[in-house]
PyMOL Python script that loads the backbone (N, CA, C, O; Angstrom):
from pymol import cmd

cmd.read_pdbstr("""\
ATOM      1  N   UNK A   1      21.641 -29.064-159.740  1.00  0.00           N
ATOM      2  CA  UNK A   1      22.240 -28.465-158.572  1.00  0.00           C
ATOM      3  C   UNK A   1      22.697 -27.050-158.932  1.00  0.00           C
ATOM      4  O   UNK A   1      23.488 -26.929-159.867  1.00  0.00           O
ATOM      5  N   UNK A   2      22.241 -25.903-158.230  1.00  0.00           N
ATOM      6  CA  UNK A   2      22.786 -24.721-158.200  1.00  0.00           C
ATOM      7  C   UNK A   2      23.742 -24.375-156.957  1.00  0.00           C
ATOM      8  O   UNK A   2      23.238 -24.496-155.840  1.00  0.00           O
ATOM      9  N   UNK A   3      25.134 -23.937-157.054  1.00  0.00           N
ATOM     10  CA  UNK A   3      25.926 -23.595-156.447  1.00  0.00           C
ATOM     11  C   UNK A   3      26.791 -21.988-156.523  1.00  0.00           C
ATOM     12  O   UNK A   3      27.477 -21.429-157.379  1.00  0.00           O
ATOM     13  N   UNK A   4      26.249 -21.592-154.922  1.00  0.00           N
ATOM     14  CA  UNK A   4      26.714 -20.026-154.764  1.00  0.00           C
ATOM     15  C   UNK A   4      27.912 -20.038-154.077  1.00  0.00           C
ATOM     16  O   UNK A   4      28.047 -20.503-152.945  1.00  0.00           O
ATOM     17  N   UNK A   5      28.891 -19.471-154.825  1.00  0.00           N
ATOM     18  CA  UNK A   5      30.122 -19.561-153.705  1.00  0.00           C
ATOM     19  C   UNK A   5      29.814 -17.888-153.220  1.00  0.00           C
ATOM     20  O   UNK A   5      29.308 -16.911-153.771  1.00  0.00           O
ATOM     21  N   UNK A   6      30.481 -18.199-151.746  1.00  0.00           N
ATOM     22  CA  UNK A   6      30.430 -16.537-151.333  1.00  0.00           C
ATOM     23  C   UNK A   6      29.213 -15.898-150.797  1.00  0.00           C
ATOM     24  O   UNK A   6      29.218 -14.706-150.492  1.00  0.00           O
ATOM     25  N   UNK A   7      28.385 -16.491-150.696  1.00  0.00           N
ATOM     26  CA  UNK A   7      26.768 -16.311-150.752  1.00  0.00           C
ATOM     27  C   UNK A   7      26.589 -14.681-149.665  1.00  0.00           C
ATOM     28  O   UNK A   7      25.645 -13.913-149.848  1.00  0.00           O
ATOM     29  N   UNK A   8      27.513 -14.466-148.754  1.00  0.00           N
ATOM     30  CA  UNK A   8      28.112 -13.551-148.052  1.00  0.00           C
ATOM     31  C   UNK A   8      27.939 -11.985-148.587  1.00  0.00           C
ATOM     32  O   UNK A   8      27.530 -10.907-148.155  1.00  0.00           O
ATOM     33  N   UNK A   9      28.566 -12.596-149.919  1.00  0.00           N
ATOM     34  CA  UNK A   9      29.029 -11.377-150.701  1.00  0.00           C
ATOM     35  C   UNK A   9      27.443 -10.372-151.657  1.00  0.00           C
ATOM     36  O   UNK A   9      27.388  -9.223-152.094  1.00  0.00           O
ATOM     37  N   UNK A  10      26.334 -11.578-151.635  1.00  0.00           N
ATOM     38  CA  UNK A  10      25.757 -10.853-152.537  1.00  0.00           C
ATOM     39  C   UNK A  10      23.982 -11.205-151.891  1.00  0.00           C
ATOM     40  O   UNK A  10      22.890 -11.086-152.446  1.00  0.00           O
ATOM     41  N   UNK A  11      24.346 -11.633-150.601  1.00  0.00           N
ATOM     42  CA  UNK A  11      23.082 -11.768-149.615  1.00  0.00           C
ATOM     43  C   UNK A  11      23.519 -11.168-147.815  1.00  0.00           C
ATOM     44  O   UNK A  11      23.339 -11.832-146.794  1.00  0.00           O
ATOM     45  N   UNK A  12      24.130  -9.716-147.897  1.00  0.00           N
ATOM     46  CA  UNK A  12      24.511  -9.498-146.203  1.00  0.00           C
ATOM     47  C   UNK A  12      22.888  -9.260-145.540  1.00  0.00           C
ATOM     48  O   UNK A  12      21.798  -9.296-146.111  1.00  0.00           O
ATOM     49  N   UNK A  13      23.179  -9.053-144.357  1.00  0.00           N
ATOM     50  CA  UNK A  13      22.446  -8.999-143.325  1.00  0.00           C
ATOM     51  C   UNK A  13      21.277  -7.650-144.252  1.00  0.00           C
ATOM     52  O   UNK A  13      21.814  -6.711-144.840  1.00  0.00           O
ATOM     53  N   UNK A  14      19.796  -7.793-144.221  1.00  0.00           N
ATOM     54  CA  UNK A  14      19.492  -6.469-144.239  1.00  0.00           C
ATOM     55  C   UNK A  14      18.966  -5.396-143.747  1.00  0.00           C
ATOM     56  O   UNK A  14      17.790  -5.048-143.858  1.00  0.00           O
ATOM     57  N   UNK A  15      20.055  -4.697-143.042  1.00  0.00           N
ATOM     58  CA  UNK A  15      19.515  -3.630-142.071  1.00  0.00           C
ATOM     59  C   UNK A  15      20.005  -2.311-142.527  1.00  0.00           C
ATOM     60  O   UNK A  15      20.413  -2.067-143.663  1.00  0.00           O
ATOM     61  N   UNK A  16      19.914  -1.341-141.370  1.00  0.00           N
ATOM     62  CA  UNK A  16      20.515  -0.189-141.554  1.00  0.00           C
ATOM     63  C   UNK A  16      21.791  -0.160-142.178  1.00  0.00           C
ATOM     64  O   UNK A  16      22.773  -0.757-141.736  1.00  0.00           O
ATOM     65  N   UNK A  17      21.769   0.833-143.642  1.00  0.00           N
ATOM     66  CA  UNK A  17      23.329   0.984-144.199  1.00  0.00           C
ATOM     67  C   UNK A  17      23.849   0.312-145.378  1.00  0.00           C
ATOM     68  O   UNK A  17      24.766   0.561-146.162  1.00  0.00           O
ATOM     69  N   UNK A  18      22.914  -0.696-145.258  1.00  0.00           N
ATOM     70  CA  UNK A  18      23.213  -2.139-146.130  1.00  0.00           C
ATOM     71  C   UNK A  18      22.096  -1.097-147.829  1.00  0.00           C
ATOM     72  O   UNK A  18      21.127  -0.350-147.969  1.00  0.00           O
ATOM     73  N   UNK A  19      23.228  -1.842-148.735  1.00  0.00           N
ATOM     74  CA  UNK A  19      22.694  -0.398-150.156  1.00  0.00           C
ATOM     75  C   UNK A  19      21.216  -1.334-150.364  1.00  0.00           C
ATOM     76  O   UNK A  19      21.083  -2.447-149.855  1.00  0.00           O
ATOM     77  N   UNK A  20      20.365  -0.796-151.038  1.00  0.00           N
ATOM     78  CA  UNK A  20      19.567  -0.856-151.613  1.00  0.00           C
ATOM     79  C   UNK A  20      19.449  -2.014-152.593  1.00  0.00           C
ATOM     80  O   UNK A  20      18.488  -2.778-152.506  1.00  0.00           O
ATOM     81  N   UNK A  21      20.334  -2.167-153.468  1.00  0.00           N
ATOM     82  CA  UNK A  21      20.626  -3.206-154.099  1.00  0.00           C
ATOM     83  C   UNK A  21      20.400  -4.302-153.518  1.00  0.00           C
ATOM     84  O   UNK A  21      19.300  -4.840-153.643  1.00  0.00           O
ATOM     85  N   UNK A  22      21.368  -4.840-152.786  1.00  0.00           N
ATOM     86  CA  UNK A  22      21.598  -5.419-152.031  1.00  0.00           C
ATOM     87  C   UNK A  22      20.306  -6.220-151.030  1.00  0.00           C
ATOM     88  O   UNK A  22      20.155  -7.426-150.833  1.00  0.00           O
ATOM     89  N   UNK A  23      19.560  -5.164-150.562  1.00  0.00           N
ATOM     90  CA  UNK A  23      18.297  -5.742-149.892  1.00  0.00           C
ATOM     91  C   UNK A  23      17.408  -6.129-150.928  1.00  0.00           C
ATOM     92  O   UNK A  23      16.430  -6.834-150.681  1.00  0.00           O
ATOM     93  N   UNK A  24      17.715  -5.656-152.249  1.00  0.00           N
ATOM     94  CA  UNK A  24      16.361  -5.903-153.636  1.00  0.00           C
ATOM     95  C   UNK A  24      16.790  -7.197-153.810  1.00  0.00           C
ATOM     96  O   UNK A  24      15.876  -7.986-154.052  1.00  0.00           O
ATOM     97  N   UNK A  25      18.281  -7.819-153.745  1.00  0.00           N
ATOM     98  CA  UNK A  25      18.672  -9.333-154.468  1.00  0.00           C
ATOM     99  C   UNK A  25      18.821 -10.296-153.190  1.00  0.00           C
ATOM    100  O   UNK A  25      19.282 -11.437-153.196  1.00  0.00           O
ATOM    101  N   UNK A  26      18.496  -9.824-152.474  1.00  0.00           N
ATOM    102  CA  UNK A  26      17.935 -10.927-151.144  1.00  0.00           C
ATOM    103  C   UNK A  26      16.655 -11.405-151.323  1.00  0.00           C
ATOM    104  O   UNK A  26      16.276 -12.557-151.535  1.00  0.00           O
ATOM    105  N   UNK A  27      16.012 -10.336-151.207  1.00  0.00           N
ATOM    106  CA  UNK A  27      14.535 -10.514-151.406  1.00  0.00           C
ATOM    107  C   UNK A  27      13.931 -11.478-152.417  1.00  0.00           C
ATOM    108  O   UNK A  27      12.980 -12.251-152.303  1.00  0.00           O
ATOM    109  N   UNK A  28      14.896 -11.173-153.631  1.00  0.00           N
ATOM    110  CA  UNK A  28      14.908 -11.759-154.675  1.00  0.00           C
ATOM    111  C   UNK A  28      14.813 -13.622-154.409  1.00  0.00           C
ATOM    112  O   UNK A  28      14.116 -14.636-154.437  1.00  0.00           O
ATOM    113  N   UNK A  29      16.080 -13.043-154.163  1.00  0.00           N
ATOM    114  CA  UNK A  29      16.439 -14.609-153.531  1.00  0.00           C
ATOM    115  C   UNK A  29      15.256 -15.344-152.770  1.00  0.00           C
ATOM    116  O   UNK A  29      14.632 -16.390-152.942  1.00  0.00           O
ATOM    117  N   UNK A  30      15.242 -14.474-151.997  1.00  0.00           N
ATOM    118  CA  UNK A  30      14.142 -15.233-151.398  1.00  0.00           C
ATOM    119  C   UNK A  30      12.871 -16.140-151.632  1.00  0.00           C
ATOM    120  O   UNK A  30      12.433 -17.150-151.082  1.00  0.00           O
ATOM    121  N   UNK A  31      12.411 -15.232-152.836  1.00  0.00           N
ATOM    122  CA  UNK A  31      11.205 -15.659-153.502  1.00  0.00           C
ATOM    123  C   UNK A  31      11.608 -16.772-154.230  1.00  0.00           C
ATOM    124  O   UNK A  31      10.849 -17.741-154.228  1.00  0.00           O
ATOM    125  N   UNK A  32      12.796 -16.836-154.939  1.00  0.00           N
ATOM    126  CA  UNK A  32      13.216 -17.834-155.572  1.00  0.00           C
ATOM    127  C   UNK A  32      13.212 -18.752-155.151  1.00  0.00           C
ATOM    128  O   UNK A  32      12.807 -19.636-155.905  1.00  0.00           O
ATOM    129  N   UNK A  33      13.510 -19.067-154.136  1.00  0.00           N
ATOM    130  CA  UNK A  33      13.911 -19.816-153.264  1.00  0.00           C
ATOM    131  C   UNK A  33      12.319 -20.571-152.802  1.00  0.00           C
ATOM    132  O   UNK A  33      12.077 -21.765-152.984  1.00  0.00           O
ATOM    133  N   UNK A  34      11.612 -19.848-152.350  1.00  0.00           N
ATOM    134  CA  UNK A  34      10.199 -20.274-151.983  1.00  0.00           C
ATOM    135  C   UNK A  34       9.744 -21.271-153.352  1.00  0.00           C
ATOM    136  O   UNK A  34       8.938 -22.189-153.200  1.00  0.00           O
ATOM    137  N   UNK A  35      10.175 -21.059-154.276  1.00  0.00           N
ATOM    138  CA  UNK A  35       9.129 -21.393-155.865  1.00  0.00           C
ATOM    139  C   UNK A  35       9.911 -22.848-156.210  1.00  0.00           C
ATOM    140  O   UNK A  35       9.732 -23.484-157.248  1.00  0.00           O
ATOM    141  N   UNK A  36      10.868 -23.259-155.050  1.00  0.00           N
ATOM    142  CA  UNK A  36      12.134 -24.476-155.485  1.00  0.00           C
ATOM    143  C   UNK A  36      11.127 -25.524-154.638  1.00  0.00           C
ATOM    144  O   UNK A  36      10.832 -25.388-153.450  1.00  0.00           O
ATOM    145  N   UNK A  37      10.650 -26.643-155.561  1.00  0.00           N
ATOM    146  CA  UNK A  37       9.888 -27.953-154.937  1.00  0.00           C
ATOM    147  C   UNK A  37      10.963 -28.615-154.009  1.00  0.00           C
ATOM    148  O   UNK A  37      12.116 -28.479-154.420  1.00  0.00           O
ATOM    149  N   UNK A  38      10.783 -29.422-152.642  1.00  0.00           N
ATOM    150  CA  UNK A  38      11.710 -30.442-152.583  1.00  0.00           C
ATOM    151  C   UNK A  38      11.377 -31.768-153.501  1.00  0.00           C
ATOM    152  O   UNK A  38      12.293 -32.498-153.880  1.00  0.00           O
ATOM    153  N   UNK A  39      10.497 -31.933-153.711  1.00  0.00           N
ATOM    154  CA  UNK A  39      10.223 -33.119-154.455  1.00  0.00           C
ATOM    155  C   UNK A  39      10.696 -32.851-156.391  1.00  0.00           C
ATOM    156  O   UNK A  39      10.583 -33.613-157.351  1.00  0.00           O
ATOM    157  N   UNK A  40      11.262 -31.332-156.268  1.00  0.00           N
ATOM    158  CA  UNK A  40      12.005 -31.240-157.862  1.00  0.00           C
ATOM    159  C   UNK A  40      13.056 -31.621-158.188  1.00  0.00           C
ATOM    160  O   UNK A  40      13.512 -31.574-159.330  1.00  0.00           O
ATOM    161  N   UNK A  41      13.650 -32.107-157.100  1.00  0.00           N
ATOM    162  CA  UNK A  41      15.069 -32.547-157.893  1.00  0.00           C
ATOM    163  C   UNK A  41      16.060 -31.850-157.509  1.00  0.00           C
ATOM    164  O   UNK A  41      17.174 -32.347-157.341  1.00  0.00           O
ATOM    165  N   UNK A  42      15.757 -30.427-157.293  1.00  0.00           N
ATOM    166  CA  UNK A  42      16.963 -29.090-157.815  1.00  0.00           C
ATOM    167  C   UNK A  42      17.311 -28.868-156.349  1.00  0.00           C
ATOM    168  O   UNK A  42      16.453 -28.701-155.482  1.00  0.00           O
ATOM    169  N   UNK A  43      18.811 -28.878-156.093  1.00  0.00           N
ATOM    170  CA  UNK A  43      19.503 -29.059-154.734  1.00  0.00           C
ATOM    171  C   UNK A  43      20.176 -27.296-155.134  1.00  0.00           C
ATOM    172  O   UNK A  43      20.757 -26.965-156.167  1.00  0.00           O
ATOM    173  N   UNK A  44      19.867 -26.483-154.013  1.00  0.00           N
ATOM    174  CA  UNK A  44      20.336 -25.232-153.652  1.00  0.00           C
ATOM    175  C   UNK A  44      21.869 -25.031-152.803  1.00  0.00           C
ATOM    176  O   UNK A  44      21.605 -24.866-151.612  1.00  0.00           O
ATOM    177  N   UNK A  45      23.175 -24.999-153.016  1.00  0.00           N
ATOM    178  CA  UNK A  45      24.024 -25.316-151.814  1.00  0.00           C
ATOM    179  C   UNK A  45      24.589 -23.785-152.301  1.00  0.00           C
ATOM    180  O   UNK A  45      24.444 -23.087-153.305  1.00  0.00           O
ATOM    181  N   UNK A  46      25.230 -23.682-151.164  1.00  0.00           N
ATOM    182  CA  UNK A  46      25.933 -21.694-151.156  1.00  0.00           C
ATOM    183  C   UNK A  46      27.189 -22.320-150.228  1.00  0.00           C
ATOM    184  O   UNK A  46      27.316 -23.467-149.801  1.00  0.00           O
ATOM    185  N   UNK A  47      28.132 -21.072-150.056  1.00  0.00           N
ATOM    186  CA  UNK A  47      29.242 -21.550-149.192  1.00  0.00           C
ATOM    187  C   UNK A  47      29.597 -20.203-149.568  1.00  0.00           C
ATOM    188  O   UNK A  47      29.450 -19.509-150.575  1.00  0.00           O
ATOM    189  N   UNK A  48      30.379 -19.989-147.834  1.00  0.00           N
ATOM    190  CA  UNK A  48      31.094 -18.558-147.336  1.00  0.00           C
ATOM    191  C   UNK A  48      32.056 -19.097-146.155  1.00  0.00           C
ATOM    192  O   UNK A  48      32.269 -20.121-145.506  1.00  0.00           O
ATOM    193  N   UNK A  49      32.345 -18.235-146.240  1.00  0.00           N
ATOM    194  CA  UNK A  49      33.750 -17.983-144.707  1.00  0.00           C
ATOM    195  C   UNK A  49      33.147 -17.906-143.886  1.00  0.00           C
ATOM    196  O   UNK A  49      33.260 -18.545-142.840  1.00  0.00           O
ATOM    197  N   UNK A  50      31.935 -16.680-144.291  1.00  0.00           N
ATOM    198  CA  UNK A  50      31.251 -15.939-142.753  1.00  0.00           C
ATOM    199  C   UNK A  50      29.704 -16.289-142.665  1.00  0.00           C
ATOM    200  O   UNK A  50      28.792 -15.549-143.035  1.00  0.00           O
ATOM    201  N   UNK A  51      29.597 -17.341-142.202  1.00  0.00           N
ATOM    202  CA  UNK A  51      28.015 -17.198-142.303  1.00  0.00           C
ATOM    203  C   UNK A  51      27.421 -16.475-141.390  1.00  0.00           C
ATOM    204  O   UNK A  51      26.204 -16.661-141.398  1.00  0.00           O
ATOM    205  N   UNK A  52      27.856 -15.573-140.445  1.00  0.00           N
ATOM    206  CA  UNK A  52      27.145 -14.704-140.018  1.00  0.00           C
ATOM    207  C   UNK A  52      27.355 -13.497-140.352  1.00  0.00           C
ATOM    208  O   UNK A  52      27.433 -12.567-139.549  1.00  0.00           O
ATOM    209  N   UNK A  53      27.458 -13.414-141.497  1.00  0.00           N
ATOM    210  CA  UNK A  53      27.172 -12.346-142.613  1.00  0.00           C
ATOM    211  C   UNK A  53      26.794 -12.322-143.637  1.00  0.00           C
ATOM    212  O   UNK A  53      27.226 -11.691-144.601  1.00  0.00           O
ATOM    213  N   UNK A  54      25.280 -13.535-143.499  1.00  0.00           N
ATOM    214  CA  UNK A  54      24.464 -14.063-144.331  1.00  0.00           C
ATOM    215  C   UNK A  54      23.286 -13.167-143.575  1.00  0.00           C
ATOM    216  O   UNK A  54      23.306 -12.651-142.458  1.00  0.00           O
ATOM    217  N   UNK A  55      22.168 -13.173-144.681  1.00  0.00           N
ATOM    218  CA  UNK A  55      20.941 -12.276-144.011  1.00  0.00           C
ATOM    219  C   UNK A  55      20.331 -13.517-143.581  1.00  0.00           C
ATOM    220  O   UNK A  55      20.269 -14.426-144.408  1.00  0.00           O
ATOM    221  N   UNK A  56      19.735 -13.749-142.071  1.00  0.00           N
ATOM    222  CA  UNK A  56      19.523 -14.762-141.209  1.00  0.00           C
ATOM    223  C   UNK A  56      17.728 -15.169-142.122  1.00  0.00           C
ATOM    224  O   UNK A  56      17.126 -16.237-142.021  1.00  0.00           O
ATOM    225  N   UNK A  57      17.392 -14.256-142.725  1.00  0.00           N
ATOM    226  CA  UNK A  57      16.142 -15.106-143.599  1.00  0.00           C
ATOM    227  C   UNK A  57      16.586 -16.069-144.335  1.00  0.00           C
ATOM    228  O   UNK A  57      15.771 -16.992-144.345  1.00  0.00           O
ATOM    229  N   UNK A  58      17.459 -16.267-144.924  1.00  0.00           N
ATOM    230  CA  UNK A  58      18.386 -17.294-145.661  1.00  0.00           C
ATOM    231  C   UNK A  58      18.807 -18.363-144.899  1.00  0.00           C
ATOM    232  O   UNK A  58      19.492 -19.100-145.608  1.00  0.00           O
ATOM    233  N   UNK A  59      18.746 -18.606-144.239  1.00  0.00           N
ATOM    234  CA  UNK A  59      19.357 -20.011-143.413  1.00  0.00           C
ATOM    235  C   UNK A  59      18.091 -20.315-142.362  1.00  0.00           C
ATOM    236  O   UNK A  59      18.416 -20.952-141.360  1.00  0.00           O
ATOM    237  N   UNK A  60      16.533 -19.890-142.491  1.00  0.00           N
ATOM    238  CA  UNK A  60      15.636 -20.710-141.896  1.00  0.00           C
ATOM    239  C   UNK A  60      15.167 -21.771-142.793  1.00  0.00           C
ATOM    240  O   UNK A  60      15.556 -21.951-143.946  1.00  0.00           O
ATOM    241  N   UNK A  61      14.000 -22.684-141.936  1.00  0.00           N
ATOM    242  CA  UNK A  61      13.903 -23.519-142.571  1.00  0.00           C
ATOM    243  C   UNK A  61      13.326 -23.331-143.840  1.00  0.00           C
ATOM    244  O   UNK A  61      12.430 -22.518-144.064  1.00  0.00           O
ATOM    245  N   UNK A  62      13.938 -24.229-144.840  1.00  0.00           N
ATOM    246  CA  UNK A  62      13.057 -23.847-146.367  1.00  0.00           C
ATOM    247  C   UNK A  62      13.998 -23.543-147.314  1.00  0.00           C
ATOM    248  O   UNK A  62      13.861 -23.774-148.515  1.00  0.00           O
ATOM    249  N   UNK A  63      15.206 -22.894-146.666  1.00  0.00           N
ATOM    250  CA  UNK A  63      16.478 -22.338-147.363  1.00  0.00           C
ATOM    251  C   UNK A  63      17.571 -22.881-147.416  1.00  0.00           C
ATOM    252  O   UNK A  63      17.778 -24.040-147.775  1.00  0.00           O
ATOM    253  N   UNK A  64      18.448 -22.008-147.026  1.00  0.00           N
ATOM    254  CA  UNK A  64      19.981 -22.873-145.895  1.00  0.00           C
ATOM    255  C   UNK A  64      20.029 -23.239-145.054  1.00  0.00           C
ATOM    256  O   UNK A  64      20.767 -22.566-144.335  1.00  0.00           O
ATOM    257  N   UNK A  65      19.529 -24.243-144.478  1.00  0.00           N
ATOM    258  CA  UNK A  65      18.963 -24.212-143.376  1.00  0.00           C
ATOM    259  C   UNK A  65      19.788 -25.491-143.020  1.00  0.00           C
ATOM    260  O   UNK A  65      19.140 -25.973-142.091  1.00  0.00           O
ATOM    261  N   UNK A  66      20.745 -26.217-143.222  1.00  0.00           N
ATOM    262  CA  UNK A  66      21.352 -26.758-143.212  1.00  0.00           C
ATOM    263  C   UNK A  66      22.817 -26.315-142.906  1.00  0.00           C
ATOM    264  O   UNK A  66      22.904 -25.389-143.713  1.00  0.00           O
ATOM    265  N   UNK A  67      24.130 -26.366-142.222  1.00  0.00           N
ATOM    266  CA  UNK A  67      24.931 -25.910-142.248  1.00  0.00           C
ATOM    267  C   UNK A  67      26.008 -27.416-142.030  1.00  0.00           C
ATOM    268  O   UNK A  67      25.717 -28.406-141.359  1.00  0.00           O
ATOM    269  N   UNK A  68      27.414 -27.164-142.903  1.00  0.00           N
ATOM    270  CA  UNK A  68      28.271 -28.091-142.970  1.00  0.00           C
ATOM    271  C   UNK A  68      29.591 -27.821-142.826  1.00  0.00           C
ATOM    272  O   UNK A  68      30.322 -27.715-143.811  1.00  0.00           O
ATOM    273  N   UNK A  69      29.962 -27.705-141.773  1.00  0.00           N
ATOM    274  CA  UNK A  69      31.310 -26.798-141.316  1.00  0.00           C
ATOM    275  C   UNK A  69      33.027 -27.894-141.649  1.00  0.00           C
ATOM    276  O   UNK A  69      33.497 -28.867-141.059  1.00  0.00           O
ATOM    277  N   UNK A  70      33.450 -27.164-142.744  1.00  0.00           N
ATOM    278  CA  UNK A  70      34.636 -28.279-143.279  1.00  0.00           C
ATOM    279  C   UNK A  70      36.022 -27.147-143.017  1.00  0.00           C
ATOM    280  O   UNK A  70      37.171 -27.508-143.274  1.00  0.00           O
TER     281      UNK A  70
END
""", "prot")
cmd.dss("prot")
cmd.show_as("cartoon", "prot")
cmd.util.cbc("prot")
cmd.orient("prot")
């Protein structure tokens, strides 16, 4: 199990304004994310305050796509 707290903080929305960085370790993410089997075992969970200040490629299906409001 890999666990992101904050996921907010180091995946925002990526549009206008948003640094450079920032859109490179989404992306990142992203791919990573694509290369994770469900049939591997390896459970992905993240957690924020704001999930709508998550970049919305991150929470389709395949990703976070799950949400658990506590």
């Amino acid at each position: 199990m890999i666990f992101i707290d904050e996921i907010d903080a180091i995946a925002p929305p990526r549009k206008d304004g948003v640094e450079e960085l920032s859109k490179r370790l989404v992306g990142t993410l992203l791919k990573l994310m694509d290369g994770i089997s469900i049939n591997g075992g390896l459970v992905v969970i993240a957690a924020t305050n704001r999930p709508d200040h998550v970049d919305p490629a991150l929470r389709r299906r395949g990703k976070f796509d799950q949400d658990i409001e506590i």
